[in-house]
N, CA, C and O of each residue as an XYZ file, in Angstrom:
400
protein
N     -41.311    -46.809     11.636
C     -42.068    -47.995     11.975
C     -41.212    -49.221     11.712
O     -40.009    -49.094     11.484
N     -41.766    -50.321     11.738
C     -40.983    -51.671     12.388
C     -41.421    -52.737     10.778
O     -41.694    -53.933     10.672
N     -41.291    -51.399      9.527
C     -41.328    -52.324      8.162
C     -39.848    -52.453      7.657
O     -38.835    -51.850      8.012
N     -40.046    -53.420      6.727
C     -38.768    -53.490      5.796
C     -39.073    -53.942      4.276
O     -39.936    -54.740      3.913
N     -38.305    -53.353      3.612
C     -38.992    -53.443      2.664
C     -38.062    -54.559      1.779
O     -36.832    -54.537      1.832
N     -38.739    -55.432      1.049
C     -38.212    -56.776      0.281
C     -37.556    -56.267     -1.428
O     -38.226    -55.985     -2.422
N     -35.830    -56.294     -1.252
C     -35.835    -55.748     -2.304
C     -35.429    -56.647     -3.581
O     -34.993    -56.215     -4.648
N     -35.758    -58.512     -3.103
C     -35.677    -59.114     -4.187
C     -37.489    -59.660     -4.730
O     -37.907    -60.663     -5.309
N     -38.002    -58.710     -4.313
C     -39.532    -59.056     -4.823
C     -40.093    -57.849     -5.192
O     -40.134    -56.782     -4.580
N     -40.774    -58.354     -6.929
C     -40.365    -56.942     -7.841
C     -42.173    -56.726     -7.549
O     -42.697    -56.005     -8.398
N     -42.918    -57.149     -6.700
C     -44.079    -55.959     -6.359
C     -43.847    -55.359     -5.330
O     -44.702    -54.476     -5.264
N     -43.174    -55.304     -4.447
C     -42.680    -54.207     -3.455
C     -43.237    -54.631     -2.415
O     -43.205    -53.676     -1.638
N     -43.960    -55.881     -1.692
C     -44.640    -55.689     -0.949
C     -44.392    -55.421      0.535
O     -44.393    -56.612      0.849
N     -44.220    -54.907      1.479
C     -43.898    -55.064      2.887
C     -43.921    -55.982      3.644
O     -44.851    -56.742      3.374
N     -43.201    -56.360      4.673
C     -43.090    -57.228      5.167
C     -43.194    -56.728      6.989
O     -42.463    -55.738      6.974
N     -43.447    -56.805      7.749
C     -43.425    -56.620      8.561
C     -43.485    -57.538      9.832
O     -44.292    -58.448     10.024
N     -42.352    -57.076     10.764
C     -42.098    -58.073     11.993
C     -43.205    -58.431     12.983
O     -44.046    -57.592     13.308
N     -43.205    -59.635     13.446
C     -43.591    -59.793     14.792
C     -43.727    -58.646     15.912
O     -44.799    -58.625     16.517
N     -43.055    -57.987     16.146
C     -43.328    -56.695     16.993
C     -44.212    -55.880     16.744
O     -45.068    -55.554     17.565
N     -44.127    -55.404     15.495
C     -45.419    -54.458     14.738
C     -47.048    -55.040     15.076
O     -48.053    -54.564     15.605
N     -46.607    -56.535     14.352
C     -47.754    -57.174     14.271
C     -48.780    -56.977     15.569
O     -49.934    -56.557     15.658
N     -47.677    -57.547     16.664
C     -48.406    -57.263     18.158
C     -48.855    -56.332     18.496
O     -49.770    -56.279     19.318
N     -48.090    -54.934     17.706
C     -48.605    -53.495     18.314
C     -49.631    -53.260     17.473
O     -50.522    -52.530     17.907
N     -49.723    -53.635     16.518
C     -50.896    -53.517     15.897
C     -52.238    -53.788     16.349
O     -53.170    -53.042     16.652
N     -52.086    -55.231     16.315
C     -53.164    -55.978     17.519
C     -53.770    -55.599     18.558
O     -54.990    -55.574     18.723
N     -52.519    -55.130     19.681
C     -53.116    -54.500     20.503
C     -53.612    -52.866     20.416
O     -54.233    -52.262     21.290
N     -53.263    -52.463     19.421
C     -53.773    -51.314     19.242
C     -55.366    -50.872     18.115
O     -56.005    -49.833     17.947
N     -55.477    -52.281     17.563
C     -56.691    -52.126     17.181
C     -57.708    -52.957     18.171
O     -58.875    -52.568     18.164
N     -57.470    -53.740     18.773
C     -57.913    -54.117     20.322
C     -58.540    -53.060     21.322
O     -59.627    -53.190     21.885
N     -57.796    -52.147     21.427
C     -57.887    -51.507     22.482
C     -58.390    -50.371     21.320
O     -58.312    -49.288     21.900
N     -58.893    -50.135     19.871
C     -59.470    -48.992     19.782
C     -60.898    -49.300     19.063
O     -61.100    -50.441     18.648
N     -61.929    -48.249     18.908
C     -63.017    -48.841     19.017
C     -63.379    -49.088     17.421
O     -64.561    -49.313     17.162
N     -62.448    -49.057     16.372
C     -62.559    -48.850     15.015
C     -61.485    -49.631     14.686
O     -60.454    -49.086     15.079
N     -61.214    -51.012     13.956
C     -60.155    -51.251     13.313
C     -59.672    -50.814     11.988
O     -58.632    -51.071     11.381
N     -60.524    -50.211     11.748
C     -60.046    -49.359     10.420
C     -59.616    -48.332     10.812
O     -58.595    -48.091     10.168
N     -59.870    -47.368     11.706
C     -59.359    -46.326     12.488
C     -57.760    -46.699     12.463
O     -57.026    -46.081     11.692
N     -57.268    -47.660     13.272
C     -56.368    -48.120     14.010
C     -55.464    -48.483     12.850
O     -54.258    -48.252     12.932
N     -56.243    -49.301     11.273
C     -54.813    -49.519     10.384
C     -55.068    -47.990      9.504
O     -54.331    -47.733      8.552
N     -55.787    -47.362      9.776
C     -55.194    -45.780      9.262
C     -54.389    -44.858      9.731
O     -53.856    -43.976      9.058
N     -54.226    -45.115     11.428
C     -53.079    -44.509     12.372
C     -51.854    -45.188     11.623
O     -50.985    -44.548     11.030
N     -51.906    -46.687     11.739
C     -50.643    -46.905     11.405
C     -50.419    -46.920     10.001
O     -49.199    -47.070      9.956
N     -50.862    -46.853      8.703
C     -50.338    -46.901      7.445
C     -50.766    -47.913      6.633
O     -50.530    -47.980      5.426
N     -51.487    -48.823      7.374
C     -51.697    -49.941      6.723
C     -52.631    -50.434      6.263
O     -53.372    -49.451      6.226
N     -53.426    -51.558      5.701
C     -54.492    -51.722      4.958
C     -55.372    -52.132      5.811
O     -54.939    -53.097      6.442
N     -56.649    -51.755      6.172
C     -57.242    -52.505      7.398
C     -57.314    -53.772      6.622
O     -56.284    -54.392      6.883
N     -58.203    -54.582      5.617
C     -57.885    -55.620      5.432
C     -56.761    -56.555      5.797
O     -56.882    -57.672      6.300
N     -55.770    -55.999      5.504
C     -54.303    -56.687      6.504
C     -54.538    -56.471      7.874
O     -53.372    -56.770      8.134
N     -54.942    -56.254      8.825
C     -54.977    -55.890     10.138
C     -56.350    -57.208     10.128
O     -56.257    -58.151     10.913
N     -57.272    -57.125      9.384
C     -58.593    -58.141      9.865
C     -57.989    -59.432      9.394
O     -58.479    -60.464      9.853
N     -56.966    -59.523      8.520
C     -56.224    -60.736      8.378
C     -55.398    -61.227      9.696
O     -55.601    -62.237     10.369
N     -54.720    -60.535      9.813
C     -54.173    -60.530     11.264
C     -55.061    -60.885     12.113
O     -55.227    -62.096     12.256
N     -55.787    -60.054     12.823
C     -56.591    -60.229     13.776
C     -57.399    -62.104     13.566
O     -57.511    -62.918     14.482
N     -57.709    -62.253     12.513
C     -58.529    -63.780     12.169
C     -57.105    -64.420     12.587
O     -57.190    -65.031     13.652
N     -55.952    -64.428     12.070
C     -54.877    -65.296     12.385
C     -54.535    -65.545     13.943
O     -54.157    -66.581     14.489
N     -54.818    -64.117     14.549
C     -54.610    -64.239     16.504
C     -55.552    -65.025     16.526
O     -55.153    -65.989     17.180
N     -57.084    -65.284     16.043
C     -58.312    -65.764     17.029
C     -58.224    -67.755     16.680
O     -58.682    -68.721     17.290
N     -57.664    -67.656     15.820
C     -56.838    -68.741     14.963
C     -56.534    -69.401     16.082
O     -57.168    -70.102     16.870
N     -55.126    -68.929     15.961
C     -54.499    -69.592     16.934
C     -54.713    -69.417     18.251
O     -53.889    -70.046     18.915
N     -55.674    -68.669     19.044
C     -56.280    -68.910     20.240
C     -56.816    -69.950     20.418
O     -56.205    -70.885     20.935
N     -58.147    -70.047     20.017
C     -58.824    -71.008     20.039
C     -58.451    -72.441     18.984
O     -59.168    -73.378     18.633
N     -57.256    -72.165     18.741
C     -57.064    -73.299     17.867
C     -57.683    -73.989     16.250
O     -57.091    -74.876     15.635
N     -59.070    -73.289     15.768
C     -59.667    -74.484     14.485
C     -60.188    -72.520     13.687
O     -60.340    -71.375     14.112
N     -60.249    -73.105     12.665
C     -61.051    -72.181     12.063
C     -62.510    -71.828     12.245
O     -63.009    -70.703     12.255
N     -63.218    -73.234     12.413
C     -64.917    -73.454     12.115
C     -65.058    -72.597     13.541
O     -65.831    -71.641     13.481
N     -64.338    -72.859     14.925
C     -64.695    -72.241     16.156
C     -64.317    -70.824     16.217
O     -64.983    -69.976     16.812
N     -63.229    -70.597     15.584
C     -62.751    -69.094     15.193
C     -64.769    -67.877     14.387
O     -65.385    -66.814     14.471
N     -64.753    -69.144     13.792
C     -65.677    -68.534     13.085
C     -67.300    -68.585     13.647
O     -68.128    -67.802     13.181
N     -67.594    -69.398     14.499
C     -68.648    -69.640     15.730
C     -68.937    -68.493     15.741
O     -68.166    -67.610     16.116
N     -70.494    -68.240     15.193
C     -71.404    -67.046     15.946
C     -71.059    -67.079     17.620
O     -70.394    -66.219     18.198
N     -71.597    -68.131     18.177
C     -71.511    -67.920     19.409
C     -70.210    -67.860     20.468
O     -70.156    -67.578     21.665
N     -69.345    -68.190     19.645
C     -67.666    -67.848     19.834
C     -67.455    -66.354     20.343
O     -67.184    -65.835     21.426
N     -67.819    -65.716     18.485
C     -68.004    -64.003     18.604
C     -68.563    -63.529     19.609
O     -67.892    -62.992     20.489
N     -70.199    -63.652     19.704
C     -70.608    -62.972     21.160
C     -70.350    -63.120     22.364
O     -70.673    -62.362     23.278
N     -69.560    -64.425     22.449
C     -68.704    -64.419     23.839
C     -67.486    -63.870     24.342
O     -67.068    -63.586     25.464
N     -66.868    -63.777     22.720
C     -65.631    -62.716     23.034
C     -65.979    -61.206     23.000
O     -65.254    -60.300     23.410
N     -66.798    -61.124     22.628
C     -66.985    -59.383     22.590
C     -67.845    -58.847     24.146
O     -67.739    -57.858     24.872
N     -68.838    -60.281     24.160
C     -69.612    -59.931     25.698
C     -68.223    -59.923     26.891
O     -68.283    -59.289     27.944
N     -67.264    -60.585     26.555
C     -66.167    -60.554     27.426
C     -65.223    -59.463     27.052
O     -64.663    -58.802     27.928
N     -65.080    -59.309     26.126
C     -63.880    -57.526     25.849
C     -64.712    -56.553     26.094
O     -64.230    -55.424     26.181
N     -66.229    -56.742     26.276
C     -66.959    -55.507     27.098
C     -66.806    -55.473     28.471
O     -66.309    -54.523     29.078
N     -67.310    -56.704     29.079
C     -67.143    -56.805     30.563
C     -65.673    -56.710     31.049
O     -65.613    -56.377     32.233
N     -64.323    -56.939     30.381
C     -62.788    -56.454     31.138
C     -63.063    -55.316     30.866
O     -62.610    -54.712     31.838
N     -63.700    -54.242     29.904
C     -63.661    -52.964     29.710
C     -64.545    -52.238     30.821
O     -64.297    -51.180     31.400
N     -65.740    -53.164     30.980
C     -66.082    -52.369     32.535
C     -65.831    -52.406     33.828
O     -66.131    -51.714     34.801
N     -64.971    -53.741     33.553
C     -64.225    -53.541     35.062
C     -62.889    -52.714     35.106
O     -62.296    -52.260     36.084
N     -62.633    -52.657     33.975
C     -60.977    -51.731     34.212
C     -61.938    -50.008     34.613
O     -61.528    -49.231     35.475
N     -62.967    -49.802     33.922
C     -63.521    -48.482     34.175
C     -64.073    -48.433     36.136
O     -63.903    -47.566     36.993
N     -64.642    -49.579     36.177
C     -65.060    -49.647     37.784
C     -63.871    -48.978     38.714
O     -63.963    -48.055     39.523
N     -62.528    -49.893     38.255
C     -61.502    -49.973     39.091
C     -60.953    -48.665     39.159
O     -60.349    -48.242     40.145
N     -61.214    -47.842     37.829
C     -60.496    -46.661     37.713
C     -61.608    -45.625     38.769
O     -61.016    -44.802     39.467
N     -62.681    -45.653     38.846
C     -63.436    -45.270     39.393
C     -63.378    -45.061     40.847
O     -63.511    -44.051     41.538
N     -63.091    -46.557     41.179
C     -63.289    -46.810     43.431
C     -61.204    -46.259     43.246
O     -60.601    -46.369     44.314
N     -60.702    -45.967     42.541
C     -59.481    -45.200     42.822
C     -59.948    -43.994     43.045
O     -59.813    -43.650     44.219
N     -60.458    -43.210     42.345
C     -60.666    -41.919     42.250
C     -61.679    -41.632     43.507
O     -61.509    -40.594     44.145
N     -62.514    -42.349     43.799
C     -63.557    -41.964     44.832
C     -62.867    -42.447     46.124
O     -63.233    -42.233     47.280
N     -61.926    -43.056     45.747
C     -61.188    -43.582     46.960
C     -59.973    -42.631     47.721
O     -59.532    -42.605     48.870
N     -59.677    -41.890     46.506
C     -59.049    -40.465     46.931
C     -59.909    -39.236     47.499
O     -59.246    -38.480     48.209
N     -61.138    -38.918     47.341
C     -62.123    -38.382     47.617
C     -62.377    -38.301     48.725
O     -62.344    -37.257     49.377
N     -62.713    -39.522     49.181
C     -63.086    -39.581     50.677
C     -62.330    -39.221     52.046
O     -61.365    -39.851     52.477
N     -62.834    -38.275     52.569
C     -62.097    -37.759     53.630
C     -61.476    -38.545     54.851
O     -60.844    -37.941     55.717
């Protein structure tokens, strides 16, 4: 994996790159458990929900909107709806091969 470990800091802690970080992201993104996702990779889910607050951070720019009830249900009503259109699309492919 894409750690390194800090060997002038005497609690050991890990450090890990920008690259990881992203694969991380997108891999607890795209799975339906983020604790799932920092147990694939090794890591603490708490560090991964740190992360993840730091992406929504700097998306939307402020903390207080990061933290918006109605922020949340708009991003999740929206990471549901790209999730049913990527399933639609996968769908009129397959039926689209079907048809004689």
């Amino acid at each position: 994996m894409a750690t390194k470990t800090s060997g002038a800091s005497p609690d050991k802690r890990r450090k890990y790159d920008e690259a990881f970080k992203a694969e991380a992201l997108r891999l607890a993104s795209e799975s339906r458990s983020t604790q799932a996702a920092a147990r694939q990779l090794g890591i603490s889910p708490k560090l991964l929900y740190r992360w993840q607050q730091a992406q929504l951070v700097a998306e939307v720019g402020s903390v207080e909107v990061a933290r918006d009830p109605e922020v949340r249900a708009l991003r999740a009503a929206n990471k549901r709806l790209a999730q049913e259109l990527d399933i639609l699309k996968k769908a009129l492919v397959i039926f689209g091969q079907l048809t004689p």
